[in-house]
N, CA and C of each residue as an Amber inpcrd file, in Angstrom:
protein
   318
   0.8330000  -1.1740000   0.0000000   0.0000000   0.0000000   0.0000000
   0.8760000   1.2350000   0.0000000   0.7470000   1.9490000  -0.8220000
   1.4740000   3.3900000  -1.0330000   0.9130000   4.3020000   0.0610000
   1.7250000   4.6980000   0.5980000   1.0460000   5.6640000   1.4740000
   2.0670000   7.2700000   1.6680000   1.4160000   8.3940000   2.1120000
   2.3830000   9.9950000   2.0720000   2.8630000   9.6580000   3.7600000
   2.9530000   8.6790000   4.2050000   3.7420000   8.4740000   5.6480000
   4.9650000   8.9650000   5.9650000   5.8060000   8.9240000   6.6400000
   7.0580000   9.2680000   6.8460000   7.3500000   8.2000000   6.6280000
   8.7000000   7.7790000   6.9090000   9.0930000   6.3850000   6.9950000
   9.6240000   6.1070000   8.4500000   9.5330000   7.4550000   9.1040000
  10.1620000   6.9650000  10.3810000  11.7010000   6.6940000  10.5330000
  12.0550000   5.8880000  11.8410000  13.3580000   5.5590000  12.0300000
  14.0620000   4.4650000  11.0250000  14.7960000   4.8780000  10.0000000
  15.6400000   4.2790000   9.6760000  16.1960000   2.9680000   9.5480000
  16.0510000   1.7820000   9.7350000  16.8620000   0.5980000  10.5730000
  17.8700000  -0.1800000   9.8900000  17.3810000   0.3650000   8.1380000
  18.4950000  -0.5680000   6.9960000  18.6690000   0.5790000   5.8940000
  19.5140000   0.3670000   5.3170000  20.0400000   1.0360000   3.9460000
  20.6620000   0.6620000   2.9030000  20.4120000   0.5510000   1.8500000
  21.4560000   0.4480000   0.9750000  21.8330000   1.2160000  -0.2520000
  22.9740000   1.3050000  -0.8560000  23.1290000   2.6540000  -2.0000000
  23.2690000   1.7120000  -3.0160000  22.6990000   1.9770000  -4.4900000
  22.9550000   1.0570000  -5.2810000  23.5770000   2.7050000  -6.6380000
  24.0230000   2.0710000  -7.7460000  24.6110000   3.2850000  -8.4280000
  24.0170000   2.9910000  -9.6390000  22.7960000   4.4710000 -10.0910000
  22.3510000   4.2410000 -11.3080000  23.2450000   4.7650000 -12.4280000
  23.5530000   4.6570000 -13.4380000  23.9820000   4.9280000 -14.4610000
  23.2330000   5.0030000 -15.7850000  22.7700000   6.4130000 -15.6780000
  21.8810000   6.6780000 -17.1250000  22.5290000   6.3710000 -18.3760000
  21.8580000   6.5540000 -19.2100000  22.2820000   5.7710000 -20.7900000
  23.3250000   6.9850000 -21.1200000  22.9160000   8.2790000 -20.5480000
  23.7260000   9.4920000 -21.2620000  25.4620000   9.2520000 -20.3750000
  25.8600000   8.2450000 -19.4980000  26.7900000   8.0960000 -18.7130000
  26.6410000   8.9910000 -17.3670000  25.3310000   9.3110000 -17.2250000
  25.8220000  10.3620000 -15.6570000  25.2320000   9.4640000 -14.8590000
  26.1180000   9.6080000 -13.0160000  25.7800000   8.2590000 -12.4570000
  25.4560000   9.0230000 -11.2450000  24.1400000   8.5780000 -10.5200000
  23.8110000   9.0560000  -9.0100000  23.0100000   8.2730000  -8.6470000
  23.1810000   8.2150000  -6.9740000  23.2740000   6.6450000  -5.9600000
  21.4520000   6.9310000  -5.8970000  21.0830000   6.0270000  -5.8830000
  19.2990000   5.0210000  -5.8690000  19.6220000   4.3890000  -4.1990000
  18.9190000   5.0820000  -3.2270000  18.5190000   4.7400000  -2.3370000
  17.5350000   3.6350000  -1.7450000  17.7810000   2.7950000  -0.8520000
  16.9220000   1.9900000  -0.4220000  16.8400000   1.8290000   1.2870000
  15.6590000   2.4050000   1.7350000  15.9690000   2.1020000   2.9640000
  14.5360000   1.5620000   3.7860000  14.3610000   1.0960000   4.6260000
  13.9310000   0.5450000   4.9920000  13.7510000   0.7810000   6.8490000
  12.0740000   1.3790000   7.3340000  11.7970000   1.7750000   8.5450000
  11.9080000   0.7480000   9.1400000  11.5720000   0.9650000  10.6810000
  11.3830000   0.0250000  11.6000000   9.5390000  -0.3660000  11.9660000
   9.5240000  -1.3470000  12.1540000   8.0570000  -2.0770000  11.9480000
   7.6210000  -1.1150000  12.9940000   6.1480000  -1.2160000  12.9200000
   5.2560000   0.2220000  13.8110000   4.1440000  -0.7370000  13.5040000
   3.3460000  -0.5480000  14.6750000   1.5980000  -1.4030000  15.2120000
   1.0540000  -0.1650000  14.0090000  -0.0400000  -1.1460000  13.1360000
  -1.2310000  -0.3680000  12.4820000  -2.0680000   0.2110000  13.2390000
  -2.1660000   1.6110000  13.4040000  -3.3930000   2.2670000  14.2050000
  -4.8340000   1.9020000  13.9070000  -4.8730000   1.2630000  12.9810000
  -6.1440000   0.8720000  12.3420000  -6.6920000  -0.5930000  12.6290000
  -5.3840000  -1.5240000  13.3390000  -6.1660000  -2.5280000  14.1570000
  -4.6830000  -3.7040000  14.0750000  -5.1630000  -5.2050000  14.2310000
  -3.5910000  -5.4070000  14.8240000  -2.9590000  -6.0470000  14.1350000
  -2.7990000  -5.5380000  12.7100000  -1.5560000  -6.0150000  12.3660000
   0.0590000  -4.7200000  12.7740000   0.4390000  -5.1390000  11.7870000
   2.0950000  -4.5500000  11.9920000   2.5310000  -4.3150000  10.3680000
   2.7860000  -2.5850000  10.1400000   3.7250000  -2.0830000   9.1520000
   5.2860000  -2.3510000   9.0420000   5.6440000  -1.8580000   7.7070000
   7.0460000  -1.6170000   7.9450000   7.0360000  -0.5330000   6.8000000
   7.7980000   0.2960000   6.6330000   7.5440000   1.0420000   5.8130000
   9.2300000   0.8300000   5.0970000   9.1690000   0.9490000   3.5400000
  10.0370000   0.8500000   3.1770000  10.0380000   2.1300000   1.6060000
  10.9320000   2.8310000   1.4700000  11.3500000   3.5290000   0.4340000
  12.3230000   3.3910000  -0.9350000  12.5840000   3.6200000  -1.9830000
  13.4770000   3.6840000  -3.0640000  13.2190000   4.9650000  -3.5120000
  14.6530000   5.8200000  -3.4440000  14.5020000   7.0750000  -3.8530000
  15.4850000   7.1850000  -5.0380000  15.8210000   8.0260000  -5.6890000
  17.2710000   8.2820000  -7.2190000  16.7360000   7.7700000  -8.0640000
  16.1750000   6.9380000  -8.5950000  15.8440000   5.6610000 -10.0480000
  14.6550000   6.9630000 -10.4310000  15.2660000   7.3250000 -12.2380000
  13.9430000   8.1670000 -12.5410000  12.9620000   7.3170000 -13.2650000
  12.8690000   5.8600000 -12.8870000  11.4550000   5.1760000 -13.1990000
  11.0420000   4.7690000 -12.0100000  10.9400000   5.2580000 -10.7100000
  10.6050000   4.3170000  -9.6130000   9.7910000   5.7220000  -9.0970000
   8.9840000   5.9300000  -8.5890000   8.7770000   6.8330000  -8.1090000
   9.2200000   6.7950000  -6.4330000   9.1530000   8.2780000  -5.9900000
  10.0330000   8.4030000  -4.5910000   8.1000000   8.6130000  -3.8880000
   8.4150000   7.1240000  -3.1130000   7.1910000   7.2440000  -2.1590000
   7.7770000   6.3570000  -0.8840000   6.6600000   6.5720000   0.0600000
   6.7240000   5.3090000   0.9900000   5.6470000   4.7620000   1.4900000
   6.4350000   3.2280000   0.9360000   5.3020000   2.3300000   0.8660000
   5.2990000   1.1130000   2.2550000   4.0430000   0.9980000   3.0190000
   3.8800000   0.7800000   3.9810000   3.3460000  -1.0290000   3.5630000
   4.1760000  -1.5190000   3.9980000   4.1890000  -3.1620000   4.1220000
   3.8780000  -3.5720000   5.2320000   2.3960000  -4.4290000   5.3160000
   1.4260000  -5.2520000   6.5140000   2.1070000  -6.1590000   6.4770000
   2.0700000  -7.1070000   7.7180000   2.4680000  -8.5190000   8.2210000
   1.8460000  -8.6430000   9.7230000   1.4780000  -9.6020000  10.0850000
   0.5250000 -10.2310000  11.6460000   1.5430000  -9.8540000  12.2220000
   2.8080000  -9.5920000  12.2170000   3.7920000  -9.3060000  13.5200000
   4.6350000  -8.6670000  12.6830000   5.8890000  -7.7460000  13.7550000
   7.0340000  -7.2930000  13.2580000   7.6660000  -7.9840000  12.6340000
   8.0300000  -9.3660000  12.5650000   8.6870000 -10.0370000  11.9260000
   8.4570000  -9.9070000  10.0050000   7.0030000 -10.8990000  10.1810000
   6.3880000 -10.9190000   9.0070000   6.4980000  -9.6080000   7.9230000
   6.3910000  -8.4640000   8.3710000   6.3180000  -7.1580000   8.2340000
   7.4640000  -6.5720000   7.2810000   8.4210000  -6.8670000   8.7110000
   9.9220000  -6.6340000   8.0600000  10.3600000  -7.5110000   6.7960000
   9.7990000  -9.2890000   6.6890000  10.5880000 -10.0210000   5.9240000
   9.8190000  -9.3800000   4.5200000   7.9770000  -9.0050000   4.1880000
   7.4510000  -8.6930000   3.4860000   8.0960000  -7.1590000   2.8890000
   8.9350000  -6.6080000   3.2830000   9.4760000  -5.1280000   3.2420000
  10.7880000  -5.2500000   2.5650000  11.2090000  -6.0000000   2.9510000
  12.4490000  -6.6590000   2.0190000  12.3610000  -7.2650000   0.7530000
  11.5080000  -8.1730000   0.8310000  10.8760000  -8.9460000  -0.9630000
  10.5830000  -7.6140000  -1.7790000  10.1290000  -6.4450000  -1.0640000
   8.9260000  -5.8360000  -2.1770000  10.7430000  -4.7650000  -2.7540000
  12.0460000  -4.6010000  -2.0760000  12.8470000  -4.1510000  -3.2690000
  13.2600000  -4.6990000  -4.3970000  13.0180000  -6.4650000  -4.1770000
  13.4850000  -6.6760000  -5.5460000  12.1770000  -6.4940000  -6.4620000
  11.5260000  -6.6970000  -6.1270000  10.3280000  -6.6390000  -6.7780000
   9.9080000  -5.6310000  -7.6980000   9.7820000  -4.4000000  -6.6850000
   9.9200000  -3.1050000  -7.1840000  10.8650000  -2.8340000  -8.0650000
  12.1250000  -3.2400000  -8.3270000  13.1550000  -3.0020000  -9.2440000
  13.5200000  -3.6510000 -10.3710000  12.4230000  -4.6930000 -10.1170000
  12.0940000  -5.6570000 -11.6180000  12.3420000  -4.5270000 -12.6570000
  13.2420000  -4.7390000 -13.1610000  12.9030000  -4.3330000 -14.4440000
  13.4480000  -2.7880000 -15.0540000  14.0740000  -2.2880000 -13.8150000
  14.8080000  -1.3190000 -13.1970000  16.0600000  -0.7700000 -13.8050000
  16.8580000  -0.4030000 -15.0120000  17.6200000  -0.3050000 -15.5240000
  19.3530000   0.6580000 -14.9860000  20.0340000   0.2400000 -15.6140000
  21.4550000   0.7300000 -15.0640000  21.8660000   1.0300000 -13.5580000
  21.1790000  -0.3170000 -12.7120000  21.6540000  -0.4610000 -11.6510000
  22.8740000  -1.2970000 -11.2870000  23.8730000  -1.0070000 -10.0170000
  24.7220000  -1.6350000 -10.0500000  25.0850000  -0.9790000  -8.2930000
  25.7640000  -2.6790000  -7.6110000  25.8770000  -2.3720000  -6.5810000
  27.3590000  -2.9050000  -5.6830000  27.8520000  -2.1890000  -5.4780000
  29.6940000  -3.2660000  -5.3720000  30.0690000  -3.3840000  -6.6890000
  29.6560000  -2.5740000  -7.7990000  30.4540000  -2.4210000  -9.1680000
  30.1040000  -3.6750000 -10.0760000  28.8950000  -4.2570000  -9.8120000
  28.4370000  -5.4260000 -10.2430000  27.0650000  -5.4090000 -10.2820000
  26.3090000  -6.2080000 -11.0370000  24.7740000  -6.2530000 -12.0160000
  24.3740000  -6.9390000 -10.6630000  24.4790000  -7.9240000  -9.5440000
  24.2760000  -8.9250000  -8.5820000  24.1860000  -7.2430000  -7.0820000
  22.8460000  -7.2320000  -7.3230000  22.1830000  -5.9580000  -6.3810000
  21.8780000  -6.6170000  -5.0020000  22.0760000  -8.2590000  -4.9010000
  22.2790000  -9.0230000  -3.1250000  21.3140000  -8.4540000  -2.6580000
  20.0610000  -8.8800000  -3.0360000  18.6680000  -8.1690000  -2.7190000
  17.8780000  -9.6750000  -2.2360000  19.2240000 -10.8010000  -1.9460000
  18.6430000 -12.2330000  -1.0370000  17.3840000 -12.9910000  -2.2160000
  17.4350000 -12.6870000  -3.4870000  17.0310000 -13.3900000  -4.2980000
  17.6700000 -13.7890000  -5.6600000  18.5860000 -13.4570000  -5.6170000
  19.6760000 -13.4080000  -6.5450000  19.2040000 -12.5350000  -8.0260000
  18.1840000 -11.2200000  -7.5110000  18.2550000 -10.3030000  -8.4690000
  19.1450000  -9.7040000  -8.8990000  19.0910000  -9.2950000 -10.2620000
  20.1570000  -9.2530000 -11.2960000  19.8420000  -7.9930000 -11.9440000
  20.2580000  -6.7250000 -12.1980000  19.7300000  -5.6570000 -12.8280000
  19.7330000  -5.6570000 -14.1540000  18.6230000  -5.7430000 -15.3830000
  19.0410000  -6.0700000 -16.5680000  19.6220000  -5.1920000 -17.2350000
């Protein structure tokens, strides 16, 4: 669920390096809040962001799970996901973005 939330405290990060077709290169953010109780009843958010990529839009998107756990692991899947498809990414100087699914930037 997309939501205009904050993202809150911080708890993960990572910089990945886009490289436009014209050769100019600036870092694509990924970070990832700390799980927070839904005010709206009892599950558990996590809110997670991708900012730099000019096909991704810069939002934050709030990931449900029955507990913090669930929350957090569902908040993690949704970067590779989101980056399906995601062009001139690269992270440690390599196409292998270690996003724990062995996504690959095409």
């Amino acid at each position: 669920m997309s939501t205009a939330h904050d993202i809150g405290q911080v708890i993960a990060h990572r910089e990945l390096l886009y490289t436009a077709p014209d050769g100019t290169r600036s870092p694509v953010l990924l970070e990832l809040g700390a799980p927070r109780r839904d005010p709206q009843g009892p599950d558990w958010s996590c809110p997670c962001r991708i900012t730099g990529h000019p096909d991704i839009s810069d939002r934050v998107t709030e990931i449900f799970g029955v507990d913090p756990l669930q929350a957090l692991q569902l908040a993690l899947a949704r970067f590779p996901a989101e980056l399906n498809g995601a062009t001139g990414l690269t992270f440690l100087g390599g196409t292998d973005l270690m996003l724990g699914d062995g996504h690959r930037a095409p």
